[in-house]
C-alpha positions in Angstrom: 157.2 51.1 103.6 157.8 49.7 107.0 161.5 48.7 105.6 162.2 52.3 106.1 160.5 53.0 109.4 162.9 53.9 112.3 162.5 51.7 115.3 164.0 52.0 118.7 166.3 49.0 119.5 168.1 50.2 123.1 165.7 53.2 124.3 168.0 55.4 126.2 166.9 58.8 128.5 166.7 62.1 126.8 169.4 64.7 127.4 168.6 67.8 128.2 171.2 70.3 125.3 171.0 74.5 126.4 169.5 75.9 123.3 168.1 73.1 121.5 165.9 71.2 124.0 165.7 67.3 125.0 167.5 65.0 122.6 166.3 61.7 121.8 169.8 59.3 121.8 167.9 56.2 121.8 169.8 53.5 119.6 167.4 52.8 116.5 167.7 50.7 113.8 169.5 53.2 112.0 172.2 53.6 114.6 172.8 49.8 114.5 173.1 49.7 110.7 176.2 52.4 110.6 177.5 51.0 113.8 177.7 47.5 111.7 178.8 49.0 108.8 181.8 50.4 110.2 182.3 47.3 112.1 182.5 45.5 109.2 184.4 47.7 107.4 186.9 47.6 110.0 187.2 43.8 110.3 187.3 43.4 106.6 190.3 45.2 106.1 192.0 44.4 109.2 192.4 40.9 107.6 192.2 42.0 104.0 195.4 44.3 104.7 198.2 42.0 105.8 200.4 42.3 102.8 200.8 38.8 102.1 203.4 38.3 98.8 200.4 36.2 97.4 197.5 37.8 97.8 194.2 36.0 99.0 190.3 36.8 98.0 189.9 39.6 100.5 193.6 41.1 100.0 192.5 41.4 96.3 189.2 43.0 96.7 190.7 45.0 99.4 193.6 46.3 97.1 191.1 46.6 94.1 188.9 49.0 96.4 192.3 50.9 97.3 193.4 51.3 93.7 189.6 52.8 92.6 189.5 55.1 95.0 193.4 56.4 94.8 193.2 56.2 91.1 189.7 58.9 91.5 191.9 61.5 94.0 195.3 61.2 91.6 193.1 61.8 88.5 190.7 63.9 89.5 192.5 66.0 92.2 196.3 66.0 91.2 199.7 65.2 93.1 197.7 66.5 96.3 194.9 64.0 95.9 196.8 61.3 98.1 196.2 64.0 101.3 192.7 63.7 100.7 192.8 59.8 99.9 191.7 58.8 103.5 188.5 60.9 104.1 187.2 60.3 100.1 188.1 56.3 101.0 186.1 56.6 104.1 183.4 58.1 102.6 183.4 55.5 99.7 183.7 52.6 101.5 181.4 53.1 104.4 178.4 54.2 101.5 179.2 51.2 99.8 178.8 49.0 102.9 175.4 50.8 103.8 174.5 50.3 100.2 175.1 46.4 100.3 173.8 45.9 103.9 170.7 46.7 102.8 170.3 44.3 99.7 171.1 41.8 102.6 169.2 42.9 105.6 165.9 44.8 106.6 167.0 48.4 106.9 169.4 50.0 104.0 170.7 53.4 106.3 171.5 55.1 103.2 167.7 55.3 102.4 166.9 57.4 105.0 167.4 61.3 104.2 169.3 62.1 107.5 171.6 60.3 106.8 172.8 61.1 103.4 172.4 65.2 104.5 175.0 64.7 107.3 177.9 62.8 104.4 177.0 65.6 102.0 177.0 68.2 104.7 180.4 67.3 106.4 182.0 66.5 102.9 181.0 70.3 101.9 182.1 71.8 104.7 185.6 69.8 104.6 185.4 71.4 101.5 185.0 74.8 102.7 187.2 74.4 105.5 190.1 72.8 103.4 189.5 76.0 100.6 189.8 78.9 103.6 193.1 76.8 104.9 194.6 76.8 101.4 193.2 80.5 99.7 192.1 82.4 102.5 189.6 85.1 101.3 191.0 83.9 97.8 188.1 80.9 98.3 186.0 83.3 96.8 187.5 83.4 93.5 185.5 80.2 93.4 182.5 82.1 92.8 183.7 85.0 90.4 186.0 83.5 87.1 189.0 85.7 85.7 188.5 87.0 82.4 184.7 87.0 82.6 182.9 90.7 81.3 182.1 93.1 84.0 178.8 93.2 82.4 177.8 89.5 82.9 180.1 89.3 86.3 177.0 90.1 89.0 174.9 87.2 87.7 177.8 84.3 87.0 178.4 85.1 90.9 174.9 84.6 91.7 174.5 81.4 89.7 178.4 79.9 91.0 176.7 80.8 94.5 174.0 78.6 93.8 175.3 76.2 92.4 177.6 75.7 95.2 175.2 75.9 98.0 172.8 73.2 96.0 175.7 70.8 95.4 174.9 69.3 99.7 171.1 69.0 98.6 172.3 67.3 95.1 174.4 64.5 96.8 172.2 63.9 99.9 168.9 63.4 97.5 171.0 61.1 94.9 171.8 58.9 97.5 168.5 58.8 99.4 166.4 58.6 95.7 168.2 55.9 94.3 168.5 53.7 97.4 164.6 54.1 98.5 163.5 53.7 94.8 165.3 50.5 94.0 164.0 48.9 97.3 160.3 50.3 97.1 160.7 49.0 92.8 161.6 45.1 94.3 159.2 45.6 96.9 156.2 45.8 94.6 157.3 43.4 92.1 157.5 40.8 94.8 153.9 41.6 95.8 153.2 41.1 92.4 154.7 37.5 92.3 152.8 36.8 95.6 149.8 38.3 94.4 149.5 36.5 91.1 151.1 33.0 92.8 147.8 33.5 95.4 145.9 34.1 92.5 147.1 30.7 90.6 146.4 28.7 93.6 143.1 30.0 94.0 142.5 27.5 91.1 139.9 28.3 88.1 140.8 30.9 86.0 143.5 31.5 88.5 146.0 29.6 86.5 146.6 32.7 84.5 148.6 34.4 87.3 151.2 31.3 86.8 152.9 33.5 83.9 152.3 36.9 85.4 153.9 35.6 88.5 156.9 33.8 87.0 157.2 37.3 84.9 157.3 39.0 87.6 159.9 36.8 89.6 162.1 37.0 86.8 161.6 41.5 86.7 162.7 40.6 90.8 166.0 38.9 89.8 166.7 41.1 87.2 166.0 44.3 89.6 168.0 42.9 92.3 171.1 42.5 89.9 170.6 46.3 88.9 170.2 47.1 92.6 173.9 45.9 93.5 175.3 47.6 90.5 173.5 51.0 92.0 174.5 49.8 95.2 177.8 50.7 93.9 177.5 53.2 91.7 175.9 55.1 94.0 179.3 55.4 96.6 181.3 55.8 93.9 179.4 58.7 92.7 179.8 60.0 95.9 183.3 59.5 95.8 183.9 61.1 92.4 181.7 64.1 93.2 184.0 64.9 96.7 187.1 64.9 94.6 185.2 67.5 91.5 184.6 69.3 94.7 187.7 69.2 96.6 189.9 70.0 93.3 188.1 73.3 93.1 189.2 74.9 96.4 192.6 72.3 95.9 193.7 73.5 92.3 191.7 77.0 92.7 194.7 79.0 91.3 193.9 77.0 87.3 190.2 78.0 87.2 
């Protein structure tokens, strides 16, 4: 598990916060990841975005990207959905980068729980903030349907209420399960080819490990394959669940 271990790369003093102690802002591993992330995110469509009349490799993967996520707001939010494009894109593309980092490097950021609580947590409260800006006090409507019975009313609130305030812990913990599970899966597989390869050369009736192993290097490639799909599945999950969530505070008025 020591791919998921937080390390300290640039140890840095603690500063003293009134009212919630000494904080730690030592540069760890972490840190470094989403720092590179958004580095390369930035440099990627700095040259991908030129607007050439014949579009190159990255203009194309950088316009498909574009047209996803502006097809998910316009379908899923409506004619307001291009306000919204820029913080669902951001969202999308800097999860997707995390994602594919870590199929490349050591440390995937996106496995670690903190991480995936402070996206769901800001794209929540964007969604509060964005329903109060647009309804006022009629946000609430959110949580209590027109046209339901009195009789049933007091316990659809309670269940809208909680549905709601589970939706953060939902998309933090679909991020951070699939993106630990799929490394910790490869992980043991490839102790399994190691294993059994050690246990081939050990000669004897070793040589029975040879098909286990090979097996088992072929579960690797075929889990590493599945792992990029997730990869980006996952962000675009995430995506899609921000727009479900901004259209109902958005388009409160049709519910």
């Amino acid at each position: 598990m020591h791919q998921f271990q937080i390390t300290k790369v640039v140890e840095l003093p603690p500063v003293n916060v009134p009212g919630l102690g000494l904080l730690d802002l030592s540069i760890t591993n972490s840190v470094v990841a989403m720092a590179l992330a958004a580095t390369l995110i930035i440099v990627f469509f700095a040259v991908a975005a030129r607007g050439a009349v014949v579009p190159g490799r990255l203009q194309t993967v950088g316009e498909m990207l574009y047209g996803l996520v502006d097809g998910l707001t316009s379908s899923m939010i409506g004619h307001e959905g291009k306000k919204f494009f820029p913080f669902v894109f951001t969202l999308f593309a800097f999860i997707l980068v995390m994602n594919m980092q870590g199929m490349f490097l050591v440390f995937t950021a996106t496995s670690q729980l903190a991480v995936t609580a402070t996206l769901a947590l800001l794209t929540i409260l964007t969604v509060v903030i964005v329903g109060f800006a647009r309804n006022g006090l009629g946000f609430f409507k959110l949580f209590c349907p027109s046209g339901v019975p009195v009789g049933i009313l007091p316990f659809l609130v309670v269940i809208e209420l909680i549905s709601f305030l589970v939706r953060p812990i939902t998309l933090a913990l679909r991020l951070f399960g699939n993106m630990i599970g799929g490394h910790v899966v490869l992980k043991i597989f490839a102790g399994f080819v190691i294993s059994l390869a050690g246990l081939a050369a050990s000669g004897g009736l070793g040589f029975l490990g040879i098909p286990g192993a090979a097996v088992a290097f072929g579960s690797v490639v075929a889990l590493t394959a599945l792992e990029f799909v997730v990869s980006f599945l996952q962000a675009f999950v995430f995506a899609a669940l921000t727009c479900v969530y901004l259209n109902d505070v958005v388009n409160l008025h049709s519910h």
